[in-house]
C-alpha atoms as an extended CHARMM CRD file, in Angstrom:
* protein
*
        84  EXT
         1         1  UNK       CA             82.7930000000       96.3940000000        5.9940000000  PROA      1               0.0000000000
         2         2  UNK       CA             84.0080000000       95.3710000000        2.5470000000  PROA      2               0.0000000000
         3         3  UNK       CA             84.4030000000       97.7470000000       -0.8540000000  PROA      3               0.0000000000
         4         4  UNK       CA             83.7190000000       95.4510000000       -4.1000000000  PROA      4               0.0000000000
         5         5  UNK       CA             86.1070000000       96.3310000000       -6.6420000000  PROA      5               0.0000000000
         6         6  UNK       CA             86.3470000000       95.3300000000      -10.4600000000  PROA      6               0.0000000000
         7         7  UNK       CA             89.2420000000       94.9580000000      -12.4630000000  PROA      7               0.0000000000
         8         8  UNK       CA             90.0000000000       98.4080000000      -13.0670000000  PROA      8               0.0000000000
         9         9  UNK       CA             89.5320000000      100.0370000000       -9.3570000000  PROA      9               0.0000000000
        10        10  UNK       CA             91.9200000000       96.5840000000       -8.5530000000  PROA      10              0.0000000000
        11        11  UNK       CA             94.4610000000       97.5350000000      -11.0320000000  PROA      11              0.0000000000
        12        12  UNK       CA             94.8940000000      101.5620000000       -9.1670000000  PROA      12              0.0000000000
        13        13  UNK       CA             94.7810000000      100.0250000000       -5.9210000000  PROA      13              0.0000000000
        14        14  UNK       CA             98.1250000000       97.7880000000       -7.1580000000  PROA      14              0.0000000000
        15        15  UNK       CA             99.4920000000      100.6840000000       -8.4530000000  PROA      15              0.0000000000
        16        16  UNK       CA             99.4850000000      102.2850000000       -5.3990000000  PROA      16              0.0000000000
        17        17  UNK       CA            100.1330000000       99.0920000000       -3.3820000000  PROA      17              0.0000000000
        18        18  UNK       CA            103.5140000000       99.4130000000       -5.8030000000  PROA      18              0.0000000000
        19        19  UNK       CA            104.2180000000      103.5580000000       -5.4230000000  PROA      19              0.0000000000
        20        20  UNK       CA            104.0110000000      103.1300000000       -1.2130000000  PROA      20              0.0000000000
        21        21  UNK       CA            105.3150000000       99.7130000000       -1.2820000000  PROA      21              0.0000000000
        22        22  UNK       CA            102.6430000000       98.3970000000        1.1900000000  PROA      22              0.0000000000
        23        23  UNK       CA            100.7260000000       95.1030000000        0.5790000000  PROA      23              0.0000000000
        24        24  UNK       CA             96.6680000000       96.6910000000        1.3550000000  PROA      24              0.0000000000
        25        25  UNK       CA             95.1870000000       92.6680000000        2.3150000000  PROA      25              0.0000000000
        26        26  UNK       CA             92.7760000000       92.9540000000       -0.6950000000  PROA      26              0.0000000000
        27        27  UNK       CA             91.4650000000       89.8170000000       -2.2040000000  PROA      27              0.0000000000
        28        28  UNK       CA             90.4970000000       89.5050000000       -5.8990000000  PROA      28              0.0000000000
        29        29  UNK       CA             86.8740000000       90.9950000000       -5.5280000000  PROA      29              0.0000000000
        30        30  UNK       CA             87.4500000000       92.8550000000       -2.0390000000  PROA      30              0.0000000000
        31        31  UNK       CA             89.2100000000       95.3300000000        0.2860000000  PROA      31              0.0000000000
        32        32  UNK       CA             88.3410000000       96.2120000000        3.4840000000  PROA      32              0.0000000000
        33        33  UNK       CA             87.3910000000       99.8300000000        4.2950000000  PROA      33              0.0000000000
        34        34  UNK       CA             89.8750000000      100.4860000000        6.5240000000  PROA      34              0.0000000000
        35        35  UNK       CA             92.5710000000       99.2090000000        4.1540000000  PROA      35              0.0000000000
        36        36  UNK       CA             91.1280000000      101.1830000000        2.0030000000  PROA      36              0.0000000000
        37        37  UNK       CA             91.2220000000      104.3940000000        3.6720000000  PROA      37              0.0000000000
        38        38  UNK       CA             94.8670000000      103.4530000000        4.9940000000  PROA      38              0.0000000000
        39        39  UNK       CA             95.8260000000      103.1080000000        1.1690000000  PROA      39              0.0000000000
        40        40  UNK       CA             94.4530000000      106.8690000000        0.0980000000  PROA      40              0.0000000000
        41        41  UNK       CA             96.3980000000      107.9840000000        3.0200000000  PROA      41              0.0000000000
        42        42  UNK       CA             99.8130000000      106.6520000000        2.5430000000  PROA      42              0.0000000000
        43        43  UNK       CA             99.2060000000      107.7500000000       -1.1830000000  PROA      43              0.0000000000
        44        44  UNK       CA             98.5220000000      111.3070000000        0.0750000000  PROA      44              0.0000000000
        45        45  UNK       CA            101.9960000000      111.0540000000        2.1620000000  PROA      45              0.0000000000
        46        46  UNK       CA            103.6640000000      110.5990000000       -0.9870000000  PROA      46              0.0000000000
        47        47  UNK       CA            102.4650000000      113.0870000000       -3.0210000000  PROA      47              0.0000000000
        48        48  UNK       CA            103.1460000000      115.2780000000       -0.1340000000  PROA      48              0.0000000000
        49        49  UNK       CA            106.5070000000      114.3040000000        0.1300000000  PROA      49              0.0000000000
        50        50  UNK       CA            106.8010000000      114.6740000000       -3.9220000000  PROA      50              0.0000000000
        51        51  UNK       CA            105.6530000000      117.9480000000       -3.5540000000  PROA      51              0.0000000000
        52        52  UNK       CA            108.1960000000      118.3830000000       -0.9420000000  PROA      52              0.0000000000
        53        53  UNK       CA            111.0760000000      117.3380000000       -3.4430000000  PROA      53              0.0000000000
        54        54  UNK       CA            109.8400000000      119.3510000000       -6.1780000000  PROA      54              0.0000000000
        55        55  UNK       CA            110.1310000000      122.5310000000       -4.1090000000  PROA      55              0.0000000000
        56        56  UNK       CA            113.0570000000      121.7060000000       -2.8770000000  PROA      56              0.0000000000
        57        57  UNK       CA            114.4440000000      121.0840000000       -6.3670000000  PROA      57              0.0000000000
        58        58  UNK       CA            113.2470000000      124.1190000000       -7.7620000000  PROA      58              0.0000000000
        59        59  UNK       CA            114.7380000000      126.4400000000       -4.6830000000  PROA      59              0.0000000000
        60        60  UNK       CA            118.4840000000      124.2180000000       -5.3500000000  PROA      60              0.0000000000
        61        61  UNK       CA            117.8070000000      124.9240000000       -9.0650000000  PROA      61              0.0000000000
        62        62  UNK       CA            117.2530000000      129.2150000000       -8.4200000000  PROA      62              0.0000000000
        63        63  UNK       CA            120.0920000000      129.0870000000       -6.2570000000  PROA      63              0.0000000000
        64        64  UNK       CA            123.0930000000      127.1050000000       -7.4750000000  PROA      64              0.0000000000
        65        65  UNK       CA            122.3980000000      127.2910000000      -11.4480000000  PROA      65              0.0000000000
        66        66  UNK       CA            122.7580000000      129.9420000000      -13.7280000000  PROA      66              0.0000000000
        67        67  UNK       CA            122.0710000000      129.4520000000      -17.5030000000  PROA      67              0.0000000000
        68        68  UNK       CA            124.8000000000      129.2950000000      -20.2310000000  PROA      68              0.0000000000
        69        69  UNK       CA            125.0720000000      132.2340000000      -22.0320000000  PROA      69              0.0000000000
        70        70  UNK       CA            122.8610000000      132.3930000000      -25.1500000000  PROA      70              0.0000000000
        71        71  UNK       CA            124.4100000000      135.5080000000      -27.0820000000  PROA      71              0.0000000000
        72        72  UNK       CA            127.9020000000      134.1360000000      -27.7780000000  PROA      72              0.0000000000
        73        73  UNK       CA            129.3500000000      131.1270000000      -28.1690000000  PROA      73              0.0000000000
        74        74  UNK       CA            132.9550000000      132.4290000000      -26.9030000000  PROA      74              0.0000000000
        75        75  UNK       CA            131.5850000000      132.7730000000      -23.2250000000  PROA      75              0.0000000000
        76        76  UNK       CA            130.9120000000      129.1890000000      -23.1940000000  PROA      76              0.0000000000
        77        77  UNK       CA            134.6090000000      128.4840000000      -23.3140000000  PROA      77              0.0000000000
        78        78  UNK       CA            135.7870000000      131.7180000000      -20.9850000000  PROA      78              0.0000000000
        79        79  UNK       CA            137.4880000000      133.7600000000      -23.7250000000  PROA      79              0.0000000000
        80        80  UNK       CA            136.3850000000      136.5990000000      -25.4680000000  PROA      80              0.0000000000
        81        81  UNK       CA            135.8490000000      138.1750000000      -29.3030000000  PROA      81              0.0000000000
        82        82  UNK       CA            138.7330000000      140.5680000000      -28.6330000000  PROA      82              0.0000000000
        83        83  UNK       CA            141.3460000000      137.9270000000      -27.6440000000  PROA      83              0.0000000000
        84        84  UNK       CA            141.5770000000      137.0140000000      -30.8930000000  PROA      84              0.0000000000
């Protein structure tokens, strides 16, 4: 069984031939179903693994960075008001 596309339902299946870097067998009008469904699955293993990232991201982010001081520009450079 065969899913008609048109140009624009073509053009997001290349994108996300491109994103999971896996040719889907489509030809200029068609794809099969099962390519089809293989596609939307591989897509949803990358946004998983995006997801994944992100969090992991965020936790290295919480953990290993504090923010520069806002009040005074003297901490930025490790001295103090009184040194001078």
């Amino acid at each position: 069984m065969f899913y008609k596309m048109n140009e624009n339902q073509r053009a997001k299946l290349n994108e996300i031939s491109e994103i999971t870097m896996t040719d889907y067998e489509m030809d200029k009008e068609s794809i099969s179903c099962d390519n089809l469904m293989i596609a939307l699955e591989d897509l949803l293993v990358e946004y998983h693994n995006l997801e994944e990232r992100i969090e992991e991201l965020e936790y290295d982010m919480k953990e290993n960075y504090q923010p520069l001081p806002e009040d005074d520009e003297y901490d930025l450079y490790g001295v103090s008001r009184n040194d001078f």
